[in-house]
C-alpha positions in Angstrom: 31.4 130.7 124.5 29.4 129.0 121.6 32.1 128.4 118.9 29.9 129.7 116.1 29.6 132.9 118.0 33.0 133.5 118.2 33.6 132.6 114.2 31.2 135.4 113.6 32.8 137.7 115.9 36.1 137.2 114.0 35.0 138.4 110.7 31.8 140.8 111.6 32.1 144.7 113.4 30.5 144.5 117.1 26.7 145.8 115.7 26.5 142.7 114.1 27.7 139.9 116.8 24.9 137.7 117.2 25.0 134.0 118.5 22.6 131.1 116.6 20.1 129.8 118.8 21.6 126.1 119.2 24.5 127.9 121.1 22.3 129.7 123.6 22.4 127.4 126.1 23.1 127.6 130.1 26.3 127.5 131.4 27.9 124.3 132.9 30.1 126.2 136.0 29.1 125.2 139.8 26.2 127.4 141.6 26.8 129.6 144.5 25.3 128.7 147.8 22.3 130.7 148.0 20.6 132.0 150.6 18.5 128.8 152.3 15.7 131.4 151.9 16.0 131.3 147.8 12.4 132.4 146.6 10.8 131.2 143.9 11.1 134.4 142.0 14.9 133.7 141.5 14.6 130.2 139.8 11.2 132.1 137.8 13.6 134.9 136.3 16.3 132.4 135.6 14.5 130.6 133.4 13.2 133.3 132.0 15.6 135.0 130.8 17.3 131.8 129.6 14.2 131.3 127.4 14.4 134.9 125.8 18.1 134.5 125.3 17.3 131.3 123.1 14.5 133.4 121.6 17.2 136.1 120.8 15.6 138.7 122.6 18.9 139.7 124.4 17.4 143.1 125.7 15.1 140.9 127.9 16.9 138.4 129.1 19.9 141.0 130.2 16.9 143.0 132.0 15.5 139.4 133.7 19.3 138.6 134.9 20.3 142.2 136.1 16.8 141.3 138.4 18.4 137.9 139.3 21.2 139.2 140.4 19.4 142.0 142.6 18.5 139.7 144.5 21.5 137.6 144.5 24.1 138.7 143.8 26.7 136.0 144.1 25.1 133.6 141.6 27.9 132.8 139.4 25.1 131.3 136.9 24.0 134.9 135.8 27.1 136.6 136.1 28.1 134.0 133.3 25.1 134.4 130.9 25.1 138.1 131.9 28.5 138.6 130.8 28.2 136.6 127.7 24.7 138.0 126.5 26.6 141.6 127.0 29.0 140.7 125.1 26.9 139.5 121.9 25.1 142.8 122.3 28.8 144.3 121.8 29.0 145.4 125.4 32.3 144.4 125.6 33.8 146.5 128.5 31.0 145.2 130.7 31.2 141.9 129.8 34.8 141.9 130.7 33.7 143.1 134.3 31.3 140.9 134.7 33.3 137.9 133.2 36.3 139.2 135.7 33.5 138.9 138.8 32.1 135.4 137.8 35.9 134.2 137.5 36.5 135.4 141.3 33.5 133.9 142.2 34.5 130.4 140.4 38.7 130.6 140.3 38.8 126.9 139.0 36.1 127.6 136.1 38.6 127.6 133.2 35.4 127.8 130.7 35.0 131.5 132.2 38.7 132.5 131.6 38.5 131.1 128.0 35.5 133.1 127.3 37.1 136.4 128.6 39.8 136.3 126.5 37.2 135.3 123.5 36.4 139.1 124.5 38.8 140.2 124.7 40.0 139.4 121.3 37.3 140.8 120.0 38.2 144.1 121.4 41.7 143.5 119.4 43.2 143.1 122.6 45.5 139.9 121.7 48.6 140.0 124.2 46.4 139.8 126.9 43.6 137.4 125.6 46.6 135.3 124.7 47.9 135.4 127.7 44.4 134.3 129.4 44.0 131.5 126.7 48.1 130.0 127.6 47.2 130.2 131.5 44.2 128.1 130.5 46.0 125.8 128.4 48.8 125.1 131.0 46.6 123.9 133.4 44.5 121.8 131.1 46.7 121.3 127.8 43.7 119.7 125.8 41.0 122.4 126.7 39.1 122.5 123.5 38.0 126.0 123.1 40.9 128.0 124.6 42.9 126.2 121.7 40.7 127.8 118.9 40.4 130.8 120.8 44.3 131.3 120.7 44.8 130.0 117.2 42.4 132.7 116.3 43.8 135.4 117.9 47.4 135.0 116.7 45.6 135.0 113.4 43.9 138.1 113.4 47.0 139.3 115.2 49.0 138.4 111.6 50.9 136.0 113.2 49.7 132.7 110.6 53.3 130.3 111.4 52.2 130.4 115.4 48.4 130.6 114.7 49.2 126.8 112.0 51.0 125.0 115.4 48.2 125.6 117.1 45.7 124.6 114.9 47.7 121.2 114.2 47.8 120.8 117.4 44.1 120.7 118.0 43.2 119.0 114.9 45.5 116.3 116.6 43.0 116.3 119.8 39.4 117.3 117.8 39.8 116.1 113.7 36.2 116.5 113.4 35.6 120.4 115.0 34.8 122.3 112.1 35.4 125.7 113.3 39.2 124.4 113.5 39.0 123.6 110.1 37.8 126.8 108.9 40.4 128.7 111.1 42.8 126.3 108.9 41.3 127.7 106.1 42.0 131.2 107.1 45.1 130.8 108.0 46.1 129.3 104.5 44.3 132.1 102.8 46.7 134.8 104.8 49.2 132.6 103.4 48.4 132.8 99.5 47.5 128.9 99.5 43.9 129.1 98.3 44.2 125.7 96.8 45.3 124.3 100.4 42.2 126.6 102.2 39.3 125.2 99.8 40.5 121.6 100.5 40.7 122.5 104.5 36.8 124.1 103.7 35.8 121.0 101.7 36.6 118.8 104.7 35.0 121.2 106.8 31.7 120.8 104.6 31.8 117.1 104.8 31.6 117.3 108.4 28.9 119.5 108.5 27.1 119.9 105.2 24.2 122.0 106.3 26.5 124.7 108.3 25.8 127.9 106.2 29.2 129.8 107.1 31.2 127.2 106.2 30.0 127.3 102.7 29.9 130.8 102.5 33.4 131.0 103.4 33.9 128.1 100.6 32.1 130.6 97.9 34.1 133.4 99.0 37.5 131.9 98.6 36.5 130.3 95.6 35.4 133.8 93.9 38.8 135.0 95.2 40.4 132.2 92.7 37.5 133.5 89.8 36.6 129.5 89.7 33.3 131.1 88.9 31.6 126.9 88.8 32.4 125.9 92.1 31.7 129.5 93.3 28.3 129.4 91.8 27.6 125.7 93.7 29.0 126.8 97.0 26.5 129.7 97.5 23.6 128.5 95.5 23.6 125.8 98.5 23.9 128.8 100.7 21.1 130.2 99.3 18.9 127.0 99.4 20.0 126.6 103.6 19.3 130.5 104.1 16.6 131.2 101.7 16.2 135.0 103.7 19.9 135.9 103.3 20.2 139.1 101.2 23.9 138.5 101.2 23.9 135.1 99.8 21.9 136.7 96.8 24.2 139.7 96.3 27.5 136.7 96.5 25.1 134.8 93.7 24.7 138.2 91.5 28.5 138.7 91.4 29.2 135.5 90.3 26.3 135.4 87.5 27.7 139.0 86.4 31.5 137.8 86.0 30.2 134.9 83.6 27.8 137.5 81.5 24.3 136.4 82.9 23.0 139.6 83.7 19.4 138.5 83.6 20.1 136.4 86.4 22.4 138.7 88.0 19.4 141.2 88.5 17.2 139.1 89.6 19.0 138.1 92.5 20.0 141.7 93.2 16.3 142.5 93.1 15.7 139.9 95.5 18.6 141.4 97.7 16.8 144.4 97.5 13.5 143.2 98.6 14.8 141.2 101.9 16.9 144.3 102.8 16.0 147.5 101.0 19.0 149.2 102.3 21.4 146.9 101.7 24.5 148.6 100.4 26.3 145.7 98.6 22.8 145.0 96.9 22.3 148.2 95.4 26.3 148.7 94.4 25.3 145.7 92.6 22.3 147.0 91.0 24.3 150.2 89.5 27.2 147.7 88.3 24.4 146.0 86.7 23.1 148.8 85.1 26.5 150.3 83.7 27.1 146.6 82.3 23.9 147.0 80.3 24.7 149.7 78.5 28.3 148.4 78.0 26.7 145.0 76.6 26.8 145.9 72.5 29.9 147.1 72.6 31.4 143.7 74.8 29.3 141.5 72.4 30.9 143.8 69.1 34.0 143.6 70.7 33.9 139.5 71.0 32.6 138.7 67.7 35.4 140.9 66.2 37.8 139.1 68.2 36.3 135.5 67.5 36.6 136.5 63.9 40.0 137.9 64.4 41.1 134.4 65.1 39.3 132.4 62.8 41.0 135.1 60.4 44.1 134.3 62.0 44.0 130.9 61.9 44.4 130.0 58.2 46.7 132.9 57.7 49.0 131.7 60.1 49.3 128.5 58.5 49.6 129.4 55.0 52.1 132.2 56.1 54.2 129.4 57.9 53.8 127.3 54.9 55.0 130.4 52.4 58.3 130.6 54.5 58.5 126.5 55.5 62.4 126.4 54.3 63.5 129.4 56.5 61.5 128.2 59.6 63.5 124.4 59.3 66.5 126.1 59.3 65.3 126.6 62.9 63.6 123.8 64.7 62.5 126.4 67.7 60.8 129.1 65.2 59.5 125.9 63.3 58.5 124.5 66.4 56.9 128.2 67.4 55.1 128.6 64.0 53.8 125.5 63.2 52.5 124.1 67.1 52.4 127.0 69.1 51.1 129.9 67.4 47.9 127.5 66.0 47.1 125.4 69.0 46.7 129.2 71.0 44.7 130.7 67.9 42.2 127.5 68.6 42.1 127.8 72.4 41.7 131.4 71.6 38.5 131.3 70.2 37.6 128.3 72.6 37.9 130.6 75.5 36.0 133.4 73.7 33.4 130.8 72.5 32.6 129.7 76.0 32.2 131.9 79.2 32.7 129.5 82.0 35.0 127.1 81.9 34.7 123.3 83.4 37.9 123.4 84.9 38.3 125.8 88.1 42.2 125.6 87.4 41.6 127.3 84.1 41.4 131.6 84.1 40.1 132.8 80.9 41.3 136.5 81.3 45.2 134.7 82.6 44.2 132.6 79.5 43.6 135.4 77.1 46.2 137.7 77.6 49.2 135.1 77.1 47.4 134.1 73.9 47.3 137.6 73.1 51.0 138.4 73.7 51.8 134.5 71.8 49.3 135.6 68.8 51.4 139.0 68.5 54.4 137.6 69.0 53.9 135.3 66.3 52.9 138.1 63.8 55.7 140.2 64.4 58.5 137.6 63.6 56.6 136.7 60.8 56.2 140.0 59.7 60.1 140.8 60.5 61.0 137.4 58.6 58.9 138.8 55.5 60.6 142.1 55.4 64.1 140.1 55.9 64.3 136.7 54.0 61.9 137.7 51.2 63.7 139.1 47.8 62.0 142.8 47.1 62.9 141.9 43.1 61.4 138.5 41.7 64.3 137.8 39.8 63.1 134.5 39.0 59.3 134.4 38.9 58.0 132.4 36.6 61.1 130.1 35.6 61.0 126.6 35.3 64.1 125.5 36.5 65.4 121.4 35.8 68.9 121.0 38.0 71.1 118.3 37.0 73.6 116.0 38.8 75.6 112.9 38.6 75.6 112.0 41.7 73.8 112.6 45.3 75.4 116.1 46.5 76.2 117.5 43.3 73.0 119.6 42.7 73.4 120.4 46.8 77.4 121.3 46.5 76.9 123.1 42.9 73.5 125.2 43.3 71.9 124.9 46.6 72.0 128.7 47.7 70.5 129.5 43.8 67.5 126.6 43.8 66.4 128.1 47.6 66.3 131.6 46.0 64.4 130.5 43.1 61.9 128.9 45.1 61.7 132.0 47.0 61.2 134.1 43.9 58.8 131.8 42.7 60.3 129.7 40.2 59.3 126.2 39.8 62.5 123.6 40.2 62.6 120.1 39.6 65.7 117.6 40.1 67.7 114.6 38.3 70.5 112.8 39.6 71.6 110.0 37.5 73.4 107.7 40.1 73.0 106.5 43.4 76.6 107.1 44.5 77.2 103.9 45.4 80.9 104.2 45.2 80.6 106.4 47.4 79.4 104.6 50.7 78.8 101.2 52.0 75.4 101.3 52.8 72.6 100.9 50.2 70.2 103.1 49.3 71.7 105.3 52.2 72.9 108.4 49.7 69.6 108.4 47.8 67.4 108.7 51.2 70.1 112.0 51.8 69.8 113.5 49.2 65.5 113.1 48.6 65.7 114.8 52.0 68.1 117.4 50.6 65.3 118.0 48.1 62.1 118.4 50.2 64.0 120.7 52.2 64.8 123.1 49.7 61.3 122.5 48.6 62.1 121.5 44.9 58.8 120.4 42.8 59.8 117.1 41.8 62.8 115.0 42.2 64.4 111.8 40.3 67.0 109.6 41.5 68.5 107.1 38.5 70.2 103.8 39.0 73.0 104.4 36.5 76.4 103.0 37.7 78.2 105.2 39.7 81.4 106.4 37.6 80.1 104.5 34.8 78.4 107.6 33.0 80.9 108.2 29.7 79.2 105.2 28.2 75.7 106.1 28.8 76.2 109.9 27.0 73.5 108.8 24.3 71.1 107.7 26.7 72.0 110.6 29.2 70.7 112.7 26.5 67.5 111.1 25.0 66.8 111.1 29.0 67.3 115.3 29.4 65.7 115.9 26.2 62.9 114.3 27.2 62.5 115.6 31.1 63.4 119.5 29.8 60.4 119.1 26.7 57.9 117.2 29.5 58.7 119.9 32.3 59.1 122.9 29.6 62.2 124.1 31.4 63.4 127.4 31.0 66.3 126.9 32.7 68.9 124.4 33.3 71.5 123.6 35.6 74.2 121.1 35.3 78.2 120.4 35.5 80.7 122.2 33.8 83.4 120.9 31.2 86.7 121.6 33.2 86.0 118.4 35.7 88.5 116.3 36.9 85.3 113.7 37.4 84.7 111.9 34.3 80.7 111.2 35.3 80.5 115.2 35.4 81.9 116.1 32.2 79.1 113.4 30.5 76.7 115.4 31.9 77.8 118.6 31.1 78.4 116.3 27.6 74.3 114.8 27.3 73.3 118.0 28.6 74.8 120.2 26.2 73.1 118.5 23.5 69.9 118.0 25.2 69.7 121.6 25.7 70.4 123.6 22.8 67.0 125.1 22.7 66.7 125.9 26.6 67.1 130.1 26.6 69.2 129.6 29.9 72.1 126.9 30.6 74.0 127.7 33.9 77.3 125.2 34.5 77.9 125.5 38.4 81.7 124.8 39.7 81.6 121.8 41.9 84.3 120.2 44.4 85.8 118.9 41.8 86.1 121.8 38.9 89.6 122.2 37.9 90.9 126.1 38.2 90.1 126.5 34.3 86.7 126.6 35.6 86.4 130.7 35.1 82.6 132.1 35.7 80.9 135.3 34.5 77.6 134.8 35.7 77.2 135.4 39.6 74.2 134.7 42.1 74.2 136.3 45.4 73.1 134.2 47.8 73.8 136.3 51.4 70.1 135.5 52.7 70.2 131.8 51.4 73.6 131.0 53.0 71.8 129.2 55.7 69.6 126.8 53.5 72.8 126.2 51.0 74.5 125.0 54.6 71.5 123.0 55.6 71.1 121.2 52.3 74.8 120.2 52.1 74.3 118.9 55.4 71.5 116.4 55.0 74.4 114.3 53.4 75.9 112.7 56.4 77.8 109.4 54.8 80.3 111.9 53.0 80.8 113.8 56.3 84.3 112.4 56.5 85.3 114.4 53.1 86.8 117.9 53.4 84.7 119.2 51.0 81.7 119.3 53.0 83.2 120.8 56.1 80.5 123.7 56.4 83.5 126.1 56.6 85.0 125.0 53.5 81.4 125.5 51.6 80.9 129.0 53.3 84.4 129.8 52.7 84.0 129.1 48.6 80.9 131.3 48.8 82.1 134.2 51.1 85.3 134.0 48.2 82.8 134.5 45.0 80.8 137.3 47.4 83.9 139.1 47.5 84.4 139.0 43.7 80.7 140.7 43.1 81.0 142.5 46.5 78.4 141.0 48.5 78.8 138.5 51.2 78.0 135.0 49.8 77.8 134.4 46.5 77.6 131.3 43.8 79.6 130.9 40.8 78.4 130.2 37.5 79.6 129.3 33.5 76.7 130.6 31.2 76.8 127.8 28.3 72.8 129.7 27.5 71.9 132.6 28.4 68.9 135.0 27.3 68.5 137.8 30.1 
């Protein structure tokens, strides 16, 4: 049996079996003895009906061979073609009879078994065409088509783990048949690999580039995978093999109306139409055309409001992640989330709404779409929830101007951390001096300063000044301390200042309380903050709660890794002191302040 003519019968009901005319061709089995009196009538109706058959007139050449065999009936010849033109006609019970009579005439023909149980599987009877197809194959292991015909039928039987050993095994013998690689194909498809089926199809193509089936079968598994370019490819070479192929022009119209071209959708439906008036698949595609055309403004409304929902999007993102930058550091994931994740799906958002087909078949714009989707949303409602949470509802700060002093790196981090992140979140502009380097304080230069400048652009602060006075050396420098203040509080116009308090057991603290208390008369609002070294005198009456800022006070404290070794900046010992001043006002972290000005 031609093998093309059984790939069709696989997929197509029994009206439509039809062989090609390259695989009408006469049958290689031995001849019958005839009659020594054979008339020339028999060889005249032989070839015939042979010729019709190749002309596809099947009705005539059964009528010419049913003559034949009137008047001789043993020729195994026309029994053969007989039974095989009954059976592309889809006179399948006959064709088994008559199959079953040419095997009994020719026992050792194991062509004639092979092609019986091709019929048989057709007729959905697998056990027994399986059977057939095993006896053939244990007498001749290699025989070509009984190995395709029972890889086939354990594949339409379901069975795709006995169906793959089989078609291995006769890839082995024949790597260049390509119905074995399509059955491959198949077989992967049954098994969710469509990846593995279109590269079993592409090798099938490169062995026979000009086989129509094999690139249909190509297109359809590609549409399967909506890789809508190499769909498109697949059966417009189809279409240029077959040009009179309704079907090929209905595959085309799909594939143009899934990537929006509806003009040339409809014209390949109308020239589905034309070939084949009745054609069901062409006119379902001619009323999904239609329904898509008046659908059309309000898809193309629909994607410029998204499109400008992104560009929209975009910026606010952005500025919104830049508005709450201290709280998303805290946080290197939500950082991570806001400033990488949320943008770079906002611009392949509007790249995938921007352009319909994509270049890459592994890329699904609708997969694409709806994780961006659920990313973008995501990203709106924790910023949103962040908003409602880390954002003070009473600017208690706005419009301060806020210069926070300290003598050495840590001190303005230790002292007033929690406060400075709250004034930045209430709006306040904050600015920073420390007068030493800390030098005493570690052996390795210019390490404290790079701490605490860190310190600083974390908690955002506006500007910040490290001096190189000596460390502990400040007592004698109380003049120049001062000239210095005066001079940063007039050029910033501060409204607030924040520095050490008197009761210090560090004599570098209680100059700067000293220069600042000078420096400072005319500033409305003089806060002295309790550091790790205020002496219990120290007693406050002006609190800051700081429960939402506990978290950057922490953080800020921690940039300063060369004085991890002190108690003092064990994070429990800092969250302790501020969960202890909480208590005092009844919240749950507070900071501690010694008003020295203070104009509510």
């Amino acid at each position: 049996m031609a093998p093309l003519a059984l790939a069709a019968a696989a997929a197509a009901p029994a009206s439509a079996l039809a062989p090609p005319a390259q695989a009408l061709r006469p049958r290689a089995i031995a001849q019958a003895d005839e009659p020594a009196r054979a008339s020339g009538a028999v060889e005249r109706l032989r070839r015939d009906a042979r010729s019709k058959a190749t002309a596809r007139r099947f009705g005539d050449a059964i009528r010419d061979y049913e003559r034949l065999l009137a008047l001789s009936p043993q020729d195994a010849d026309a029994v053969a073609h007989l039974a095989q033109l009954q059976a592309w006609t889809g006179s399948y019970d006959k064709a088994i009879v008559l199959y079953r009579d040419a095997i009994a005439l020719h026992p050792t023909d194991l062509g004639l078994e092979s092609d019986l149980a091709d019929v048989l599987a057709w007729t959905n009877r697998f056990e027994e065409a399986e059977r057939l197809y095993e006896q053939v194959l244990a007498r001749d292991p290699h025989h070509h088509e009984a190995l395709k015909g029972l890889a086939r039928a354990r594949l339409l039987r379901g069975d795709a783990a006995s169906a793959a050993a089989v078609i291995d095994r006769a890839l082995g013998l024949y790597p260049i048949d390509v119905d074995l690689h399509v059955e491959r194909a198949r077989m992967l498809s049954q098994e969710g690999r469509p990846d593995d089926a279109i590269q079993a199809l592409q090798r099938a193509a490169q062995l026979a580039p000009s086989d129509a089936d094999v690139l249909r079968h190509l297109g359809e598994t590609y549409q399967q995978k909506r890789d809508w370019p190499n769909a498109l490819e697949s059966w417009l070479r189809v279409a240029q093999l077959v040009p009179d192929d309704p079907d090929s022009h209905v595959a085309l119209g799909r594939v143009y109306l899934a990537v929006g071209k509806l003009s040339l959708a409809r014209e390949h439906a109308a020239l589905a139409l034309r070939m084949r008036p009745t054609s069901a698949a062409a006119n379902q595609l001619v009323t999904e055309l239609d329904r898509e055309a008046k659908l059309a403004p309000v898809r193309t409304a629909t994607d410029w409001f998204e499109l400008l929902a992104y560009l929209v999007l975009l910026p606010s993102m952005l500025l919104l992640a830049r508005r709450w930058r201290r709280t998303l550091r805290r946080q290197p994931a939500a950082w991570t989330f806001a400033i990488y994740v949320v943008p770079a799906f906002l611009v392949l958002g509007v790249l995938a709404r921007s352009i319909k087909v994509m270049p890459w078949g592994w890329f699904d714009a609708r997969v694409f779409g709806a994780v961006s989707d659920v990313v973008l949303f995501l990203g709106l409602g924790v910023a949103f929830v962040a908003a409602l949470r880390r954002e003070p509802r009473v600017p208690e700060f706005a419009g301060e101007v806020v210069l926070a002093l300290g003598a050495h790196p840590d001190d303005i981090e230790l002292g007033c951390g929690g406060l400075i992140a709250k004034l930045k979140a209430s709006g306040a502009r904050v600015y920073g001096l420390t007068f030493t380097q800390g030098e005493r304080g570690t052996d390795r230069t210019g390490r404290r300063e790079l701490e605490t400048k860190k310190a600083a652009e974390f908690l955002g602060l506006d500007g910040y000044s490290v001096l190189d006075f000596p460390d502990t050396g400040l007592q004698e420098k109380i003049s120049l301390l001062k000239e210095i203040v005066e001079s940063r509080i007039k050029e910033l116009g501060a409204t607030m200042v924040l520095t050490h308090t008197d009761v210090d057991v560090h004599g570098d603290h209680r100059a700067v309380f000293a220069a600042t208390r000078e420096a400072a008369r005319s500033v409305r609002t003089v806060l002295c903050y309790e550091d790790v070294s205020t002496t219990d005198q120290f007693t406050p009456n002006f609190y800051v709660d700081i429960t939402h800022y506990i978290d950057d006070h922490l953080k800020a404290c921690a940039f300063h890794r060369t004085q991890d070794h002190r108690t003092y900046m064990d994070p429990q010992v800092i969250q302790g002191r501020a969960a202890h001043r909480g208590m005092q006002i009844g919240v749950h972290f507070a900071m501690a302040f010694r008003t020295l000005n203070m104009v509510r």
